[in-house]
C-alpha positions as CSV (number, residue, x, y, z in Angstrom):
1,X,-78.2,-58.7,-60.7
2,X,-80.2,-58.6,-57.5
3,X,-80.3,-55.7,-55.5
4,X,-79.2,-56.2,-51.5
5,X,-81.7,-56.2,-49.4
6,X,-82.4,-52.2,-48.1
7,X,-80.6,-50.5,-51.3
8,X,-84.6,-49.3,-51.9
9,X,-84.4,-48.1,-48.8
10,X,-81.0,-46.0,-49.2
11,X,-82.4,-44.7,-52.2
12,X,-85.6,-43.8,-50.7
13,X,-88.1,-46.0,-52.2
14,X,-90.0,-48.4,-50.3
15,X,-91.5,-51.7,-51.5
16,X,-95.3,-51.7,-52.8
17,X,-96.1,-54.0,-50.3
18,X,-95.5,-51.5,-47.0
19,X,-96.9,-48.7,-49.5
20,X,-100.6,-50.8,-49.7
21,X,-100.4,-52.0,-46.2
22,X,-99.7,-48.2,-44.6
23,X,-102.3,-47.0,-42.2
24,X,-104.0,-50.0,-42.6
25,X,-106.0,-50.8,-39.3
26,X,-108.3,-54.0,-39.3
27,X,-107.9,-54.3,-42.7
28,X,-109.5,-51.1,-44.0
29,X,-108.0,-48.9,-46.3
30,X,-107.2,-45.1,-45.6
31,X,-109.9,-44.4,-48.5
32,X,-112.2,-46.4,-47.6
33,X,-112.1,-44.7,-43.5
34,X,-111.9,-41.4,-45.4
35,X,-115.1,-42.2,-47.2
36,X,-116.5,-43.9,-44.4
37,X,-116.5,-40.8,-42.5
38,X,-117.6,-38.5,-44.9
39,X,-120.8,-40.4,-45.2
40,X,-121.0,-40.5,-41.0
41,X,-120.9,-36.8,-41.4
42,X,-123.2,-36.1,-44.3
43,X,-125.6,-38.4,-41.7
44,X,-125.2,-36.1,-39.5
45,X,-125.9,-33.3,-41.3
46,X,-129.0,-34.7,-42.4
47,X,-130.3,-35.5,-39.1
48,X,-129.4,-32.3,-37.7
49,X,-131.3,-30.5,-40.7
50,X,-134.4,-32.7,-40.3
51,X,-134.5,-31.9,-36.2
52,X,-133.8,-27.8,-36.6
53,X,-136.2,-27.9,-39.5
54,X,-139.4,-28.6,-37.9
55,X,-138.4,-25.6,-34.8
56,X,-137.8,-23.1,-37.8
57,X,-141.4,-23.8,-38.8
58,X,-142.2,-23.7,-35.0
59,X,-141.4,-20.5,-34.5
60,X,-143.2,-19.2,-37.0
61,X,-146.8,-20.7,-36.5
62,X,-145.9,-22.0,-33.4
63,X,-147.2,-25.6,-34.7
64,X,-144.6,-28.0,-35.9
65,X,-146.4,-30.0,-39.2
66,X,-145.0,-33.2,-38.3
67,X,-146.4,-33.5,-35.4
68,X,-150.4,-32.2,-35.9
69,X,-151.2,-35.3,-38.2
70,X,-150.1,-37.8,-35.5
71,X,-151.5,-36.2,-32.1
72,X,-154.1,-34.0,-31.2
73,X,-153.1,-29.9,-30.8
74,X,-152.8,-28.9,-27.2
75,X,-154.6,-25.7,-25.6
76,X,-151.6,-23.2,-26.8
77,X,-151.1,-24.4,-30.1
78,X,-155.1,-24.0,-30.1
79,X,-155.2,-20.6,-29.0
80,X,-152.0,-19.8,-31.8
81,X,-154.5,-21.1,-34.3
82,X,-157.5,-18.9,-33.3
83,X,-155.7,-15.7,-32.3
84,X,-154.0,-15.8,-35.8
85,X,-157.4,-16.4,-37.5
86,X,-159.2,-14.2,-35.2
87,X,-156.6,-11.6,-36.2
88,X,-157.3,-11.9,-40.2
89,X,-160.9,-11.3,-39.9
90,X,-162.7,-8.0,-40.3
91,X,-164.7,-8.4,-36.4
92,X,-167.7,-5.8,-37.6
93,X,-168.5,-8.4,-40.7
94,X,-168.0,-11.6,-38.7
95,X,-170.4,-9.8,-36.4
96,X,-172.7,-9.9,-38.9
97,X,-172.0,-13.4,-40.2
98,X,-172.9,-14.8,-36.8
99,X,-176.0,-12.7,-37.0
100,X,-177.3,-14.1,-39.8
101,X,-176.2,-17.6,-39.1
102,X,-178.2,-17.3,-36.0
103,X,-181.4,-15.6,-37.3
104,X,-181.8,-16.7,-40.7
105,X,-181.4,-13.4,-42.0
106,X,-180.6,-12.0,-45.5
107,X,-178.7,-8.9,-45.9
108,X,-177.7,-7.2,-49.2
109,X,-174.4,-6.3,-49.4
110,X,-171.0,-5.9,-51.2
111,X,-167.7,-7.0,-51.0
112,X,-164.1,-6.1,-52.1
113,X,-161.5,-8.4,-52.4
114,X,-158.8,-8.7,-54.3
115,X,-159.7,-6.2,-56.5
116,X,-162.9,-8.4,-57.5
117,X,-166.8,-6.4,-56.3
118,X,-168.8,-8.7,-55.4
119,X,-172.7,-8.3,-54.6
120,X,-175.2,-10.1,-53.3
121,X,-177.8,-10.7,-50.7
122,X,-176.0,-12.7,-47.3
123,X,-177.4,-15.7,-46.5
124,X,-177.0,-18.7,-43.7
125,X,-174.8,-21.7,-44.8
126,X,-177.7,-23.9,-44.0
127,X,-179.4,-21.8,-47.7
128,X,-176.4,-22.4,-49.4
129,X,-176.1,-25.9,-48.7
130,X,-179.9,-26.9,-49.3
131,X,-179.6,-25.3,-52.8
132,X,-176.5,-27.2,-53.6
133,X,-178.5,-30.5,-52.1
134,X,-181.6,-29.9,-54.5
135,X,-179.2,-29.2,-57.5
136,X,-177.0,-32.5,-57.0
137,X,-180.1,-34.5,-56.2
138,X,-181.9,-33.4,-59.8
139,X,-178.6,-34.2,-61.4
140,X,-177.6,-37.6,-59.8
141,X,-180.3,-39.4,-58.0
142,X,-182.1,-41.2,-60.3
143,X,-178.7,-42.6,-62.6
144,X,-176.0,-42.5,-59.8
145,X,-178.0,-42.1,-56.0
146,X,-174.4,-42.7,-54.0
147,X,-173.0,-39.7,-55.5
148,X,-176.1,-37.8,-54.8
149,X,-175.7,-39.3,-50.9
150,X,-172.4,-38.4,-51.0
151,X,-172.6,-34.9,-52.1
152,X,-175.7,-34.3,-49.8
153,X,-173.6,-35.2,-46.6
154,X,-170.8,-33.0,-47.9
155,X,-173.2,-30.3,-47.8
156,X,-175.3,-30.9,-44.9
157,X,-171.5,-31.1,-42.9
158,X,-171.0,-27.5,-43.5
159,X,-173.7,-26.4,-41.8
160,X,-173.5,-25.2,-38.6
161,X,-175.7,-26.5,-35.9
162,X,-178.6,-24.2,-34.7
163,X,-177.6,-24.4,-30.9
164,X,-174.0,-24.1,-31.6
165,X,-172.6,-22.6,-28.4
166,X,-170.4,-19.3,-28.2
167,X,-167.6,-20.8,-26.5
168,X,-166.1,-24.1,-28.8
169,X,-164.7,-27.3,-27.3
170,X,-160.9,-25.4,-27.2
171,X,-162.3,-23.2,-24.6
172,X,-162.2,-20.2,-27.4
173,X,-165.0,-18.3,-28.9
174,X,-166.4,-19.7,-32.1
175,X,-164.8,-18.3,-35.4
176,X,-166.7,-18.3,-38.3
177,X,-164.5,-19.0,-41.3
178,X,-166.3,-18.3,-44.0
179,X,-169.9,-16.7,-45.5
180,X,-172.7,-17.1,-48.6
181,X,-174.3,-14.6,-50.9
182,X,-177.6,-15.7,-53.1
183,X,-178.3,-13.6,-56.3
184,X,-174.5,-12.4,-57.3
185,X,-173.0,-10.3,-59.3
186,X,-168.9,-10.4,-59.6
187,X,-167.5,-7.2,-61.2
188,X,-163.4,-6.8,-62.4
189,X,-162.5,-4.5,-64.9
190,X,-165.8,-3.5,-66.1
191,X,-166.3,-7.0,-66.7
192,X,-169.3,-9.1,-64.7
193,X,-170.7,-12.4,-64.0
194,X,-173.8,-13.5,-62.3
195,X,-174.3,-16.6,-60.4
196,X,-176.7,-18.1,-58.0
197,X,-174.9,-18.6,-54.8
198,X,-171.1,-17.9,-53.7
199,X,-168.9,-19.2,-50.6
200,X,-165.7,-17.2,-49.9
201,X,-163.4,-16.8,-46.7
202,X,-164.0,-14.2,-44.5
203,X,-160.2,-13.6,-43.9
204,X,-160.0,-12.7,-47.6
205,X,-162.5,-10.0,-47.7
206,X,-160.4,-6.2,-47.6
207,X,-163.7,-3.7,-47.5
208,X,-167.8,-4.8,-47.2
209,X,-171.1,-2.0,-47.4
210,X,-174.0,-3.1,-46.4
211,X,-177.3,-2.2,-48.2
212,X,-175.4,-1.9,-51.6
213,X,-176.5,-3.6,-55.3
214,X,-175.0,-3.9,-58.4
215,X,-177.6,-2.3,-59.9
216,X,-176.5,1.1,-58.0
């Protein structure tokens, strides 16, 4: 026997068809705008994580990474750069880095770093780089001459030019990152190894006497 019409509704059940249709609006589900939303928010989040991420780095170096590969650094993020290399480097043995760089000298001396003593006699770039040349063209020029070209402008772009000025193109005082020994002898837990030449930074070295040899 059919039920009258609205007995469901006495009893408190409604038909399945007002059920699927509630809160319908344009024809979208209530799932489907919850889910809809969600992802609008997760969005959001996203974007907002990707804009505050490159000011957290900002404040720190004071040079977002996103932007250095696609425009050239301005005069302050410049001067961030130099004033924090500046500030890593022992002056008295850039000092004498510039010296030698300038005047061709050699100077024996050791260095401490990172627990490592190293000795040898400091040399310009330029010596480094012309032994390096000679070595590469011996191995490579007669059997494979464009690696020997390319290792020997590798080289030659490391060295400095004589009349490089004191003041660089950023306005700033030239830094010299980094420095050569000849004749070396690395030491580490009475352990030691010899070895022609040697490149390292100068922000790395912790302690440097001058005049000293491994032999001592």
């Amino acid at each position: 026997m059919k039920a009258p019409r609205g007995a469901d509704e006495r009893r408190g059940v409604r038909p399945m068809v007002a059920i699927s249709g509630q809160g319908k609006k344009n024809g979208v589900h209530p799932l489907a705008q919850q889910e809809s939303s969600a992802t609008r928010e997760e969005k959001a989040q996203a974007t907002a994580a990707e804009t505050s991420a490159p000011q957290q780095v900002s404040q720190e170096t004071g040079i977002p990474p996103c932007d250095m590969a696609f425009r050239p650094l301005t005069r302050i993020e410049q001067r961030t750069l130099w004033l924090k290399e500046y500030g890593e480097q022992d002056v008295a043995l850039h000092m004498w880095t510039r010296l030698v760089e300038q005047h061709d000298l050699e100077i024996e001396m050791l260095l401490q770093m990172h627990g490592l003593l190293v000795f040898g006699v400091l040399v310009s770039t330029r010596h480094y780089a012309q032994f390096y040349i000679d070595l590469h063209e011996a191995l490579h020029r007669e059997h494979e001459p464009e690696t020997a070209d390319a290792l020997r402008d590798y080289y030659l772009a490391l060295v400095p030019p004589r009349d490089q000025p004191e003041i660089g193109p950023e306005g700033l005082p030239v830094i010299s990152r980094y420095l050569h020994l000849r004749d070396v002898t690395i030491m580490s837990a009475g352990h030691s190894i010899k070895l022609p030449f040697w490149r390292g930074k100068l922000s790395e070295v912790d302690a440097f006497v001058m005049g000293a040899t491994a032999s001592e």
